[in-house]
N, C-alpha and C positions, 0 to 999 in steps of 0.2 A: 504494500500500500504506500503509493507515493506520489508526493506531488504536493504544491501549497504548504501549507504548514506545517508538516511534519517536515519538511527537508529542512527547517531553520532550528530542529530544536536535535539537539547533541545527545541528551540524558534523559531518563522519565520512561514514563508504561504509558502504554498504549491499552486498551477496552475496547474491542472490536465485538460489536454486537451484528452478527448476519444469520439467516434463516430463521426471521421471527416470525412463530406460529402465528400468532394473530392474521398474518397477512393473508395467509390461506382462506380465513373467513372472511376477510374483506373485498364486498366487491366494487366498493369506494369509499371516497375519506381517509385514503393511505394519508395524506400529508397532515390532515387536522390530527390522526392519531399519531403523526410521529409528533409535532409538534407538542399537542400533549403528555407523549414521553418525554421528552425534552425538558419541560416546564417539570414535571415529577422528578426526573434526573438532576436536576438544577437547585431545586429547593433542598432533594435530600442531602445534596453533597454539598450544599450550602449551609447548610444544619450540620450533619455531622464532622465538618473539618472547617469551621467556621473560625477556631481561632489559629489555627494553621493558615487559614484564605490572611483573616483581621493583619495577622503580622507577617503576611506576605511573606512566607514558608514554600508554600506550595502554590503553585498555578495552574488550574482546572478549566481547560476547553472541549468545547461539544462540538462538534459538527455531525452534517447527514449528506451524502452521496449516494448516487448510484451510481451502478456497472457502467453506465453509458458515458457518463462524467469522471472526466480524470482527474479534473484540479478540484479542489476543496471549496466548499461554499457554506455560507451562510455558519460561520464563526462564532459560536456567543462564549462567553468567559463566565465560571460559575461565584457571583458574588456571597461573601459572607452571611447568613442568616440567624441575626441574633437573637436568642428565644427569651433574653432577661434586657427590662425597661432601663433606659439611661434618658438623662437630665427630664423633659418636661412630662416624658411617660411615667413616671414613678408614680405610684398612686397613693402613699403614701410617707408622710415625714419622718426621718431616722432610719428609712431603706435605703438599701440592701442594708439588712442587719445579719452580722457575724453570732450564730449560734455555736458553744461547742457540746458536742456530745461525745462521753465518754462509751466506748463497747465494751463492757465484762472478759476481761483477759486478753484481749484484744490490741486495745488501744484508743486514742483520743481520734475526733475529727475535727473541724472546722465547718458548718455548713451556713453558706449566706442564703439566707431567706428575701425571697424576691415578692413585689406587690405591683402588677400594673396599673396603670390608669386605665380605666373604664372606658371601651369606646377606645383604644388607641389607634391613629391612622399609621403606626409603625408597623413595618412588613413583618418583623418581629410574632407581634401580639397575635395572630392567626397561623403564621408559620407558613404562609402557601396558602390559604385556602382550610374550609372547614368549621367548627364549630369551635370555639374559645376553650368550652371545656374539655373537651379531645388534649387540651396542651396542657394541665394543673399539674403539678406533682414534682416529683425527684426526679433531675436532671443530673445520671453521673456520668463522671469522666474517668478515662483513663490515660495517661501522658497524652494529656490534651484532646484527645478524642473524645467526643459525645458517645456511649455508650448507651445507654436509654433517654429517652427522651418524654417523659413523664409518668402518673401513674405514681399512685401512693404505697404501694409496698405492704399493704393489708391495714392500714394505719388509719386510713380512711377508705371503706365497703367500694363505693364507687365513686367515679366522676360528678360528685355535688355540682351544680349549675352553682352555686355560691359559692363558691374555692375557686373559680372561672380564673382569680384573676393570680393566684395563689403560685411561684415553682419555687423550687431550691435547686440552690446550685453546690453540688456537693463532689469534690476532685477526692480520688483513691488512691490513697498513699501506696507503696509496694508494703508496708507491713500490715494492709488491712486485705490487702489480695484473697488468704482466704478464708475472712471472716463475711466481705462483701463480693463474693463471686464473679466474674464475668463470666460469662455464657460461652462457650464455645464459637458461637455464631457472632458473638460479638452484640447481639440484640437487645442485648437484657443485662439487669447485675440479681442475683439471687440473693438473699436476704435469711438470715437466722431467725429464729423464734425470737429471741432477746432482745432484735432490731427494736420493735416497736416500742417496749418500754424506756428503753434506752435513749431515743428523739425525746420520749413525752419527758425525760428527767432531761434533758439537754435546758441551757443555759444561755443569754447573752450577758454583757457585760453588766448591762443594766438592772438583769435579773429578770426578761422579756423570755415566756416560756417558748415552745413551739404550740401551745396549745394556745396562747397571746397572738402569734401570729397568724394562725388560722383565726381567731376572732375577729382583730385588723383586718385582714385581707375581705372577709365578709361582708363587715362593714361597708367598705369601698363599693364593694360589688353593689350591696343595696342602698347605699345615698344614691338621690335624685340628684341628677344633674342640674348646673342651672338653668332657671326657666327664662322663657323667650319673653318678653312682653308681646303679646297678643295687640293687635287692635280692637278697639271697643265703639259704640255705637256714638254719636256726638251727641254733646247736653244739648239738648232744644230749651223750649219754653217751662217753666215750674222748675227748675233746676237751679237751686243755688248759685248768684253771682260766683260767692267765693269756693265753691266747688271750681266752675268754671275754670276759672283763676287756676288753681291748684293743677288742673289737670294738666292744663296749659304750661303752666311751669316745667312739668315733667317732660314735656314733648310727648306726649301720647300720641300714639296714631287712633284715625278715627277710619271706621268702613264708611267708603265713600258714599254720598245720595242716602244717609240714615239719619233720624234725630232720635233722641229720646226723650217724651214728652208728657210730662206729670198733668194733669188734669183734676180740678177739683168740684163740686160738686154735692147739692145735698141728697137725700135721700129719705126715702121713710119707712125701707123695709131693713130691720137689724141681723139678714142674713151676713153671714162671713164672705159667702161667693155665693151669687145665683148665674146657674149655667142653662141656656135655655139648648139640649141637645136636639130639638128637630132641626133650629135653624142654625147652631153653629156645625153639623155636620156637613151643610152645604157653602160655607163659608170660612176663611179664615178666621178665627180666635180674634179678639178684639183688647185692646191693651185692660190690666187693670187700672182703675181708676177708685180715690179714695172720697170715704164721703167725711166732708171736712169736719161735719156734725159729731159722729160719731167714730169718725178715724176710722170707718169699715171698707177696706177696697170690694168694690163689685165690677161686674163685668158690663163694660157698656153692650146696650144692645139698642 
């Protein structure tokens, strides 16, 4: 294989992917599904070798060819994909927080507890694509390598939609190798019975448990965002001067071509609301109006 890019480059592996089954079932759309391998190939190896990409260790190019074509085309370069919030994404104040937890015979770790911001437009906060809670949980590493990439380790049942915003970032020393497992496949780290209690007694500096930090992070998830100001109908006639004033101070917006119009009026029946339903079934609803007598709003008719 040669030709374009590969003839400038000295050192490195090559991943030559040919005879892909899929293609046998396809009787179009080859290029939208390479493309979306591409994008899936892209994110994963963006994710898993992210801080290899970040300090420019390694350099990772995709390309796609055919037989028919000899020089190389359509070139993309696989950017870093960070799965923990930096500066405005943080969702919380005093994140990333350094927890330690000690393992029974073991030994110590280090694990930073991460909180995003809610809603973040970082490529990060979704990872590619997918639901928010698909990404919660413990994120290890092994000499720099992403090794699992979420998933609470039994510590928490499942993927809570209120942990959404919740990961740890947790690096595996050689002397906890094999207390904290990697998986043969490299997919996964396996975890001991002891794991669990051992995070819940873990520690920050401050005295901030792990069980603090799932609280926090909760939190996040459920505060309301802030609210928009809405436009509202404009004061017409019966409506306080100094309302007016006030409104107007504020810069309110108003829905254009509406007022809203107090009317007053006396009366002589001491219903609360009389609603006449033959005729408002054929008409729209008519404003209430107050009887200045007896402060009763009724329904004009």
């Amino acid at each position: 294989m040669t030709g374009g890019f590969l003839d400038h480059v000295k050192a490195g592996t090559v991943v030559r992917w040919d005879c892909v089954n899929d293609f046998d079932r396809l009787h179009s759309g080859v290029d939208e599904y390479l493309e979306a391998a591409k994008r899936r190939i892209k994110n994963q190896l963006g994710l898993k070798l992210h801080r290899f990409l970040s300090r420019r260790k390694i350099n990772i190019c995709i390309d796609m060819k055919t037989l028919r074509v000899v020089r190389l085309a359509h070139l993309s370069s696989v950017t870093p994909m960070h799965p923990f919030p930096i500066g405005g994404s943080i969702g919380a104040s005093g994140y990333p927080k350094e927890i330690t937890v000690v393992f029974p015979n073991a030994g110590k770790v280090k694990m930073r507890t991460h909180i995003w911001r809610k809603k973040s437009k970082e490529e990060g906060y979704k990872l590619g694509g997918g639901r928010v809670a698909e990404h919660q949980g413990f994120y290890f590493f092994r000499h720099d390598r992403l090794i699992q990439d979420g998933g609470w380790c039994g510590i928490i049942g499942t993927n809570e939609p209120h942990m959404s915003l919740a990961r740890v970032e947790v690096d595996i020393p050689d002397s906890l190798s094999s207390y904290l497992k990697v998986r043969s496949n490299k997919a996964g780290v396996d975890v001991p019975a002891t794991f669990g209690a051992a995070i819940q007694a873990g520690r920050a500096r401050d005295g901030t448990s792990f069980e603090d930090f799932l609280t926090k992070a909760e939190e996040v998830y459920r505060r309301r965002g802030e609210q928009k100001v809405r436009p509202m109908v404009s004061p017409g006639s019966g409506i306080p001067a100094e309302v007016c004033r006030a409104l107007d101070k504020c810069s309110m917006r108003f829905i254009g071509g509406q007022k809203c119009t107090i009317a007053w009026e006396n009366t002589r029946n001491r219903e609360f609301i009389v609603i006449d339903q033959k005729k408002s079934s054929d008409r729209p609803e008519q404003p209430v109006q107050k009887n200045a007598a007896s402060g009763h709003p009724r329904w004009q008719d």
